[in-house]
C-alpha positions as CSV (number, residue, x, y, z in Angstrom):
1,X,-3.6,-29.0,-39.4
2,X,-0.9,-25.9,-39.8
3,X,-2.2,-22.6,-40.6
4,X,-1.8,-21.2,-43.9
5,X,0.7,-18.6,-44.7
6,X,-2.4,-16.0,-45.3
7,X,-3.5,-16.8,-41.6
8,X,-0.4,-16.5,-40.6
9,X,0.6,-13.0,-42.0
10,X,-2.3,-11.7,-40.8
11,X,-1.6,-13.2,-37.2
12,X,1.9,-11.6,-37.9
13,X,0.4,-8.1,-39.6
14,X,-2.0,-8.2,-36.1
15,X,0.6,-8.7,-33.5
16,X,2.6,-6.1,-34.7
17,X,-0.3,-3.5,-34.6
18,X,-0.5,-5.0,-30.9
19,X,2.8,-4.2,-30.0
20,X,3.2,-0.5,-31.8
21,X,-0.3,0.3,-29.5
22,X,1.6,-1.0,-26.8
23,X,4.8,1.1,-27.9
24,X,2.8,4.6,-27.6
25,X,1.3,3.7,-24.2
26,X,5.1,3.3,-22.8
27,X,5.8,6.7,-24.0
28,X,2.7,8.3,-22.7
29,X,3.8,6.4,-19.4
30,X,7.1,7.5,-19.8
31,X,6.3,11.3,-20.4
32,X,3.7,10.9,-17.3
33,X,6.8,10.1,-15.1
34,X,9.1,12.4,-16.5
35,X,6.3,15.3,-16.0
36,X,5.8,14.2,-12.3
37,X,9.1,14.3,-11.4
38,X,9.7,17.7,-12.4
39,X,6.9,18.8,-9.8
40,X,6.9,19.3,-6.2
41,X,7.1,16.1,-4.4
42,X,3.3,15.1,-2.9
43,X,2.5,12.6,-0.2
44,X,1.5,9.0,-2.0
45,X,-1.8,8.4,-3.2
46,X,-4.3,6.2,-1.1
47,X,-5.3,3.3,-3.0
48,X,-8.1,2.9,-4.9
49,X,-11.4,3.3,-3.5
50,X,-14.1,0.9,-3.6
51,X,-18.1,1.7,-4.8
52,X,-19.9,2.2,-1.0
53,X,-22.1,-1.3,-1.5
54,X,-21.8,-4.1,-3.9
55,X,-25.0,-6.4,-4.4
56,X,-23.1,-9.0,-5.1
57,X,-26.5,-11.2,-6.4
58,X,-27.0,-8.1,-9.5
59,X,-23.0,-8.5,-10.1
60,X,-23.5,-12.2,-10.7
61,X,-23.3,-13.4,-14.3
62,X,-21.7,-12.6,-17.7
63,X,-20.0,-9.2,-18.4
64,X,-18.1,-8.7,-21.7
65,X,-14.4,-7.1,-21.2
66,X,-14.9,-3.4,-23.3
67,X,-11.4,-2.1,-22.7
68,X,-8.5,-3.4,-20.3
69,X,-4.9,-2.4,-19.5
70,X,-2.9,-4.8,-21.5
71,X,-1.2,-7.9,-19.1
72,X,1.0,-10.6,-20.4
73,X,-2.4,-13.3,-20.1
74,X,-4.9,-11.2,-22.3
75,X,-2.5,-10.2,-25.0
76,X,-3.6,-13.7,-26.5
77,X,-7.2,-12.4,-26.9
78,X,-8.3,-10.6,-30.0
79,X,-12.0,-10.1,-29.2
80,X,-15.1,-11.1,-27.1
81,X,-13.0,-11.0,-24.0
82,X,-16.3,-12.2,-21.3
83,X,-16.0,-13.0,-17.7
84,X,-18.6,-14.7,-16.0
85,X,-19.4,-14.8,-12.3
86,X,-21.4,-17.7,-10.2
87,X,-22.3,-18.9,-6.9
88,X,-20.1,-21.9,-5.6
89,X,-20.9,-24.2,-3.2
90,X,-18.4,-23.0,-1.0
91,X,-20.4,-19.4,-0.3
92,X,-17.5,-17.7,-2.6
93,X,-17.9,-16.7,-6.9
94,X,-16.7,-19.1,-9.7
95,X,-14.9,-17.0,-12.0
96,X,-14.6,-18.1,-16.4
97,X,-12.8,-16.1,-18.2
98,X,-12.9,-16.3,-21.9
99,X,-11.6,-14.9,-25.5
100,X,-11.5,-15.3,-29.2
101,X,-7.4,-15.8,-30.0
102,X,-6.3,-14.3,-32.8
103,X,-6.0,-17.7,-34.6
104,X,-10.2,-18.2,-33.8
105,X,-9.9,-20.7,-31.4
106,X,-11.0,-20.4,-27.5
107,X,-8.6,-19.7,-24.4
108,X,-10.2,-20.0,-21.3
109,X,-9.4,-20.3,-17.6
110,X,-11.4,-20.8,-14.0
111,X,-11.1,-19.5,-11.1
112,X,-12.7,-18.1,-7.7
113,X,-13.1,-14.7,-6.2
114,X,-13.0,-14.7,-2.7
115,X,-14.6,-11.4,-0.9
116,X,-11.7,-9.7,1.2
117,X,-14.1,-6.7,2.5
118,X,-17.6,-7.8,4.2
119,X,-18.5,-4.0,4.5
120,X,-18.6,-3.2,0.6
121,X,-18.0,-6.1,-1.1
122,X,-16.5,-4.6,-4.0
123,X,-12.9,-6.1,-3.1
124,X,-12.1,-9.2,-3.6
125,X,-9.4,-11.6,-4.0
126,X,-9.2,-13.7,-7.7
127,X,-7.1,-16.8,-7.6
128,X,-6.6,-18.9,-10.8
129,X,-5.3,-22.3,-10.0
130,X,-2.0,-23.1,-11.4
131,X,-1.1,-19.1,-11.8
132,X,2.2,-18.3,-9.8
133,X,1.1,-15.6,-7.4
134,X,-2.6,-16.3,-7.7
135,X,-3.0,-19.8,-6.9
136,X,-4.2,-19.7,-3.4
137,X,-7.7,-19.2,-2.9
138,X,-7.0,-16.7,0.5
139,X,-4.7,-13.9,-0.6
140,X,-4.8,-10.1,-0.5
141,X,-7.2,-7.8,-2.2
142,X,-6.5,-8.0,-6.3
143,X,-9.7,-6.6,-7.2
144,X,-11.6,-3.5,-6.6
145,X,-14.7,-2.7,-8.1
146,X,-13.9,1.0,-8.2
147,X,-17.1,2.1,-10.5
148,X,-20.3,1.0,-10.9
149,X,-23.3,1.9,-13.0
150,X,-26.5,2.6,-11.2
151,X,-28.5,-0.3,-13.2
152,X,-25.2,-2.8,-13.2
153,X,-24.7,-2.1,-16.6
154,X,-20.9,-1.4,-16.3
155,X,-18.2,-1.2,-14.0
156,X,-14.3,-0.5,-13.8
157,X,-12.2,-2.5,-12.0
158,X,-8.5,-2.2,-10.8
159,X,-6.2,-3.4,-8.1
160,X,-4.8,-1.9,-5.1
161,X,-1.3,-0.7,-7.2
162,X,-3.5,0.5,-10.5
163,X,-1.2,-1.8,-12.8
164,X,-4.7,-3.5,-13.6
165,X,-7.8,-2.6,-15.1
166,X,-10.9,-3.6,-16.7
167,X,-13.9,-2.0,-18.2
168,X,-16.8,-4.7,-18.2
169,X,-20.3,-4.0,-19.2
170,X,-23.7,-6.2,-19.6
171,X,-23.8,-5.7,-23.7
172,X,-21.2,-5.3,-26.7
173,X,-21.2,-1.8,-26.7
174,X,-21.5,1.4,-24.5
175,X,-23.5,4.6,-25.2
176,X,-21.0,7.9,-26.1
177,X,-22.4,9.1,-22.4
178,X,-21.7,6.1,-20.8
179,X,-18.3,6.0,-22.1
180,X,-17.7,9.7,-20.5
181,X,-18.9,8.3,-17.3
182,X,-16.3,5.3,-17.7
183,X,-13.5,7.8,-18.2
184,X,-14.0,10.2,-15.5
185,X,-14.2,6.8,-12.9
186,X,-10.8,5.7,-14.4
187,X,-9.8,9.3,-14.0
188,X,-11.3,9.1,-10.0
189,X,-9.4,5.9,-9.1
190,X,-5.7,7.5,-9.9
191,X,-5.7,6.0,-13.1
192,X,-5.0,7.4,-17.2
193,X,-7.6,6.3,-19.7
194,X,-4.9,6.3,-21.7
195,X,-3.4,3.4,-20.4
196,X,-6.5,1.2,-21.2
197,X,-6.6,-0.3,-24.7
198,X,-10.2,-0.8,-26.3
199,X,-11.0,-4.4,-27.0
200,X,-13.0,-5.6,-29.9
201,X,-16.6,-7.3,-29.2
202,X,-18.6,-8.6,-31.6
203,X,-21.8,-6.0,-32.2
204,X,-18.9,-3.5,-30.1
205,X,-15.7,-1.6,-30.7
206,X,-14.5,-3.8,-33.9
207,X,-10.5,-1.9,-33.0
208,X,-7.8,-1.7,-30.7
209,X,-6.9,1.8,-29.5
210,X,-6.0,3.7,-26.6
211,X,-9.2,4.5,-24.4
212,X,-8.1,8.1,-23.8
213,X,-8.6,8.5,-27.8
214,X,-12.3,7.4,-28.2
């Protein structure tokens, strides 16, 4: 059955908010470079660090996405972004990702993570079957966990290069402390909060705005 033209304007009215959010991050970007070239030159950052010790049995199971820099794949997903994580056969973690489109249907996609660092395990290669790039189960590191609550009840993750990031947490929604405590750890790894979008959860954050700005 075709959408209706109400659904579709509002799909329309939606995408466009999508893309003007997306328009001031470039220019915060943009004035980020322009401000670090003007300053004296400094040696190039180390890459992000991983927590000290994963427990990789507490990070097991379903964490729902809070706020994420915005990639070509999740710019389909207008709320209840989850991931969850489970033991395969194979010793590694089943990875199912899943969202709410802004049309209400479901996109979905599996996968497996693949520990690259026995002495934390908090890095970790993802690969997605069928994704140019990530479709080899052995590959290098494309996932830090860079922050961690104490009781597992949220965590940041990026990527060796920072393009990527991902606030996941155990509920819908995150205390005002605990969200001060999630920007200072973007902050530590070399990353702006301000280039992490909120993303709407049911129960959560019902908006889209620039992280930096809650």
């Amino acid at each position: 059955m075709a959408p209706s033209a109400d659904s579709r304007g509002a799909t329309v009215t939606t995408y466009r908010a999508v893309h003007r959010i997306l328009g001031f991050i470039s220019a915060v970007v943009a004035a980020a470079a322009l401000t670090a070239g003007t300053a004296v030159a400094q040696p190039p950052p180390t890459g992000p660090a991983p927590v000290p010790a994963l427990d990789l049995d507490r990070y097991l199971g379903t964490w729902n996405q809070l706020a994420a820099v915005p990639q070509p794949f999740n710019l389909e997903c207008a709320r209840d972004t989850r991931a969850e994580y489970t033991p395969d056969p194979q010793g590694n973690i089943a990875v199912y990702n899943r969202c709410t489109t802004w049309t209400g249907g479901t996109n979905e996609i599996r996968g497996t993570a693949k520990v690259n660092d026995p002495f934390t395990q908090a890095q970790l290669h993802v690969s997605f079957p069928g994704v140019p790039g990530q479709d080899s189960i052995d590959g290098p590191t494309n996932y830090i966990v860079t922050a961690l609550a104490p009781d597992y009840s949220w965590a940041v993750i990026t990527d060796p290069s920072r393009l990527s990031g991902f606030v996941l947490a155990r509920g819908a929604a995150l205390d005002a402390p605990a969200w001060r405590q999630v920007r200072t750890a973007i902050e530590a790894s070399g990353q702006s909060p301000c280039i992490y979008l909120t993303s709407p959860t049911t129960g959560g954050i019902p908006d889209i705005a620039p992280l930096c700005l809650r």
